[in-house]
matplotlib code that plots the C-alpha trace (Angstrom):
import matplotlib.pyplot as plt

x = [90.2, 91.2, 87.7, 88.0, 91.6, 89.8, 86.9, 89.5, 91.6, 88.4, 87.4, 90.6, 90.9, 87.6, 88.5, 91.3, 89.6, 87.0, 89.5, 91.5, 88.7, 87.9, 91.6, 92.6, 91.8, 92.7, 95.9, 95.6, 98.9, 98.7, 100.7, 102.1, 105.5, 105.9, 110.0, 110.2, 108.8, 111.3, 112.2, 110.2, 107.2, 107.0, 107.6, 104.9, 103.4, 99.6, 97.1, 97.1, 93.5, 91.4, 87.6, 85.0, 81.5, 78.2, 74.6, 73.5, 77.4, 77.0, 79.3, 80.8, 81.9, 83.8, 84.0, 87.2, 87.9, 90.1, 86.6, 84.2, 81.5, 81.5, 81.9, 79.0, 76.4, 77.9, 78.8, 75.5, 75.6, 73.0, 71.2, 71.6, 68.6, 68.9, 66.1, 65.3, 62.2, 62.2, 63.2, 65.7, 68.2, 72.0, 73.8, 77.1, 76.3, 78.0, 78.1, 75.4, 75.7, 74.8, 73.2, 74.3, 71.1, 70.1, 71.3, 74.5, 73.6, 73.8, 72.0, 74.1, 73.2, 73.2, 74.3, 71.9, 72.5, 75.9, 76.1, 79.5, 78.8, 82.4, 84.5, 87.0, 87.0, 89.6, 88.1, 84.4, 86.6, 87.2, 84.3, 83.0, 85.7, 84.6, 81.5, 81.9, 84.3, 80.8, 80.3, 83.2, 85.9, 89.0, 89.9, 88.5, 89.6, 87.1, 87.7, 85.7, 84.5, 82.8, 81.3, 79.5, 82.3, 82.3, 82.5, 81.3, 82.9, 80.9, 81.3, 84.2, 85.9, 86.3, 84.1, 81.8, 80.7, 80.6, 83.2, 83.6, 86.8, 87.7, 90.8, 88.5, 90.7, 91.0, 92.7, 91.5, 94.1, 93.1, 89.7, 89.9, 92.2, 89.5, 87.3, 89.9, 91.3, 89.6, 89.0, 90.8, 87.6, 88.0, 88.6, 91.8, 91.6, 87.6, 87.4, 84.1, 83.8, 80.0, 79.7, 77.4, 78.6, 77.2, 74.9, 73.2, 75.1, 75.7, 79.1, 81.0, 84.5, 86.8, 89.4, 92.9, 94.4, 96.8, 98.2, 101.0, 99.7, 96.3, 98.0, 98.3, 94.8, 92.7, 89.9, 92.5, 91.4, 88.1, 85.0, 82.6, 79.5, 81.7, 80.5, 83.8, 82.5, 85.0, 83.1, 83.5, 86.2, 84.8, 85.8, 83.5, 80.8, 80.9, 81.0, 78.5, 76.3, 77.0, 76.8, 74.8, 75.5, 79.2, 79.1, 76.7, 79.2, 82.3, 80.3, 79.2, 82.7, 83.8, 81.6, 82.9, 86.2, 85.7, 83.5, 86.1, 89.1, 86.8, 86.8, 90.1, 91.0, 88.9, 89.6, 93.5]
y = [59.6, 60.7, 59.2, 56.2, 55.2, 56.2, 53.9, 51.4, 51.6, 51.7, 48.3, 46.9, 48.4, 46.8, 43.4, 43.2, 44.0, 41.3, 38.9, 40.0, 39.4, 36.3, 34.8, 35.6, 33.3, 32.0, 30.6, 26.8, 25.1, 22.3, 22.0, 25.8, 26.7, 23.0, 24.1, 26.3, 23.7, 22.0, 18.2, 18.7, 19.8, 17.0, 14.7, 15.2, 12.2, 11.1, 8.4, 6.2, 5.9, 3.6, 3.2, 2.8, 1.1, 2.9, 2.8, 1.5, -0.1, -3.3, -6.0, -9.2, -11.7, -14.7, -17.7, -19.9, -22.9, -26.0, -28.0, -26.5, -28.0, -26.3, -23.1, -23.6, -22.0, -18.5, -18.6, -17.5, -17.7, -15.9, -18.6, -18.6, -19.6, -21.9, -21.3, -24.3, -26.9, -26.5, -23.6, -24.7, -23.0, -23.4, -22.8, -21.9, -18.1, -14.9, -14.2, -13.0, -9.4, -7.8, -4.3, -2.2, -0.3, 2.9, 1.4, 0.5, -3.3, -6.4, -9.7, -12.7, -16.0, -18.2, -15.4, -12.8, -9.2, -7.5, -4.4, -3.1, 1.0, 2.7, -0.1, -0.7, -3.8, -5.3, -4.2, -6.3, -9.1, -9.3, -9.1, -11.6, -14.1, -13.4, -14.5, -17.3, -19.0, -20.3, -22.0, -23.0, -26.0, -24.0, -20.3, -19.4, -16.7, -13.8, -11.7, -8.3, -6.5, -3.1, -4.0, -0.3, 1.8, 4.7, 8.5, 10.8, 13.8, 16.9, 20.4, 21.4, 18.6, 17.0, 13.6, 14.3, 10.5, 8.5, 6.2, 2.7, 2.3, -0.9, -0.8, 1.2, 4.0, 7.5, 10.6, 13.9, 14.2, 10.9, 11.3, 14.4, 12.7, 9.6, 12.3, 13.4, 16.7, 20.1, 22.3, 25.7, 27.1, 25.3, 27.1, 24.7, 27.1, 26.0, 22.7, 21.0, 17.6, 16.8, 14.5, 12.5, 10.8, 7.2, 9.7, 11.5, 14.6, 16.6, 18.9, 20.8, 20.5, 23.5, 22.3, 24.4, 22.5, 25.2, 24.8, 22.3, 21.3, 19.8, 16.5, 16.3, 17.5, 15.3, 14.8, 14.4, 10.5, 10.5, 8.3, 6.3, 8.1, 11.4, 13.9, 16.1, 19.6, 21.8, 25.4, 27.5, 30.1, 34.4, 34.2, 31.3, 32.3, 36.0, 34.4, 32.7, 35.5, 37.4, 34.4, 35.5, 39.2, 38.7, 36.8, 40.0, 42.6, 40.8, 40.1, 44.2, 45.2, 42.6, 44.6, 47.8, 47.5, 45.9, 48.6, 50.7, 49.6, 49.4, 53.0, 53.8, 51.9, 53.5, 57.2, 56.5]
z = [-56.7, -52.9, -51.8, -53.8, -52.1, -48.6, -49.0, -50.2, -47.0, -44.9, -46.0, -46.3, -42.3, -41.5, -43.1, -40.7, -37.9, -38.1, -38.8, -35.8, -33.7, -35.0, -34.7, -31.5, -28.5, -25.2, -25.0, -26.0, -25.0, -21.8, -19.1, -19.4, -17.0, -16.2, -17.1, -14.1, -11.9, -9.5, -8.7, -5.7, -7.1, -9.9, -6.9, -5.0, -3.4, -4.5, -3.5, -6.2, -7.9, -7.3, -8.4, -5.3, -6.2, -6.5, -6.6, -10.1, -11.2, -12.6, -11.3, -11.9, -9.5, -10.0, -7.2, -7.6, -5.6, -6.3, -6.4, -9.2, -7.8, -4.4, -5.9, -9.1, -6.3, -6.2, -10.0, -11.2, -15.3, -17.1, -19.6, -23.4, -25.2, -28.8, -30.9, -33.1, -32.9, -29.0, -27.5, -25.6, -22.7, -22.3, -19.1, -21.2, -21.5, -20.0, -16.1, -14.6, -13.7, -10.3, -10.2, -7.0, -5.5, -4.6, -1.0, -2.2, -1.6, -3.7, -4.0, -4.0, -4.1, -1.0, 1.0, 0.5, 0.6, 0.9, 0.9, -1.4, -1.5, -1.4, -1.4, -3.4, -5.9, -3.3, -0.6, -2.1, -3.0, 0.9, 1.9, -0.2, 0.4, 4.4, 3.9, 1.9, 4.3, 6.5, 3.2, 1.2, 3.2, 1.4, 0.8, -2.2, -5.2, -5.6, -8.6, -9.0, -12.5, -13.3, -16.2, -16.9, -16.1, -18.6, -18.9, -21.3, -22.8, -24.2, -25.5, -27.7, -28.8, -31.9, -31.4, -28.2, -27.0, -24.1, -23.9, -22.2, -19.6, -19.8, -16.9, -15.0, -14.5, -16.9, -16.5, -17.5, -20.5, -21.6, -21.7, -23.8, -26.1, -26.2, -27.8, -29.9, -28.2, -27.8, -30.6, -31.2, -29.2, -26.7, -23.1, -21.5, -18.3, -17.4, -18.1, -16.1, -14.9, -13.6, -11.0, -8.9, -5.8, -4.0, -2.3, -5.0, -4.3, -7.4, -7.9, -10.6, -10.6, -12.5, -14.0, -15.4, -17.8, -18.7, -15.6, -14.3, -11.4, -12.4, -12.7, -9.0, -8.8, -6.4, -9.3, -12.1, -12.5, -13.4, -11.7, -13.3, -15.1, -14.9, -17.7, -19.1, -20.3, -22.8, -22.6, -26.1, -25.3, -25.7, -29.5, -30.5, -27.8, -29.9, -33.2, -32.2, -30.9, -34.3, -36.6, -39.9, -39.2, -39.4, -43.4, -44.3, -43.2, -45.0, -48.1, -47.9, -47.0, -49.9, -52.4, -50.9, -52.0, -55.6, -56.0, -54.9, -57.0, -60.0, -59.9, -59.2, -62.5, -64.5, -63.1, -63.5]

ax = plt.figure().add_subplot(projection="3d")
ax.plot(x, y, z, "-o")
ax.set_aspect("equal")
plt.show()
């Protein structure tokens, strides 16, 4: 009877352990001791963001003038094609997109190559407009587009993807919360963002999201083509690493103690 009760409390002891092990984790709340920070910290002055062009963006540019006709030339629109008796081709269609280089450059009609690496969208809309005015009578309007501006978000979160950024300008919070938040597993201390800059330079960026000051991190916005990474935290990397092994010992320590308190009911 004694070593029936003993190998009852051995499993029961086991059980609890395993499912110790397997429940506890990082800690998973944001933003942690953002009530003992003061006015002055929360008002903290940053650059506001703003997205700077690189090799292989694709852009649109728009040409405005009070006279259509003078500004057509730099208004390149990519053709349409009707398929019916006679192909035919319609100049109705979408704007033709430019692809930036690996030289950060540009071809744009009339005035040939610009070159547009690290500038701003205002900043190309300037330059634009400063070249045109050799070729336009009137001031024109230059409006600047990314059209592939997107980011991707990987690892443990609950819908990995790569998402399209339509106002060209993310956050770190909102990107994880495009891809529907981290999983319990998720480490919010080591979060990675993997870069690429207009010179081909690869980084790593760690980022603490338990901590209150990440949101005046310099790389808290996000660029274009960034790649978000959520590492597993120790408890799903060891579940991991134990996998099948774990189920076996549960089921065996399962057994153990029906096994067990069969007995004991049919020694009482």
């Amino acid at each position: 009877m004694k070593r029936c009760y003993t190998l009852y409390w051995m499993g029961a002891l086991l059980i609890a352990a395993l499912l110790t092990g397997c429940g506890s984790s990082e800690k998973i709340a944001y933003l942690q001791g953002t009530e003992t920070m003061t006015a002055e910290e929360f008002a903290q002055v940053t650059t506001l963001y703003d997205a700077r062009i690189m090799p292989k963006d694709l852009l649109t540019i728009v040409v405005s003038t009070t006279d259509p006709e003078a500004a057509r030339p730099f208004n390149l629109i990519m053709p349409t094609v009707s398929q019916g008796i006679t192909a035919t081709a319609s100049y109705q269609g979408q704007l033709q997109t430019y692809l930036v280089d690996n030289n950060g450059q540009i071809e744009f009609p009339v005035v040939g190559m610009i070159t547009v690496k690290g500038l701003t969208k205002r900043e190309a809309e300037e330059k634009v407009k400063g070249l045109l005015r050799t070729y336009l009578k009137e001031e024109p309007v230059v409006t600047v587009r990314f059209v592939n501006y997107k980011i991707s978000v990987i690892g443990e979160v609950a819908r990995p993807n790569t998402f399209t950024i339509q106002n060209e300008k993310v956050n770190l919070m909102e990107a994880l919360a495009m891809a529907g938040d981290m999983t319990i597993w998720g480490r919010r201390d080591n979060v990675k963002i993997l870069r690429e800059d207009a010179d081909g330079n690869k980084r790593v960026i760690m980022m603490n999201l338990n901590s209150p000051y990440v949101i005046f991190h310099p790389d808290f916005y996000l660029q274009q083509n960034d790649v978000v990474y959520v590492e597993p935290n120790k408890v799903k990397a060891q579940n991991s690493e134990i996998g099948s092994a774990t189920g076996i010992w549960l089921s065996a320590t399962s057994i153990l103690i029906s096994v067990a308190t069969l007995l004991i009911n049919i020694l009482k």
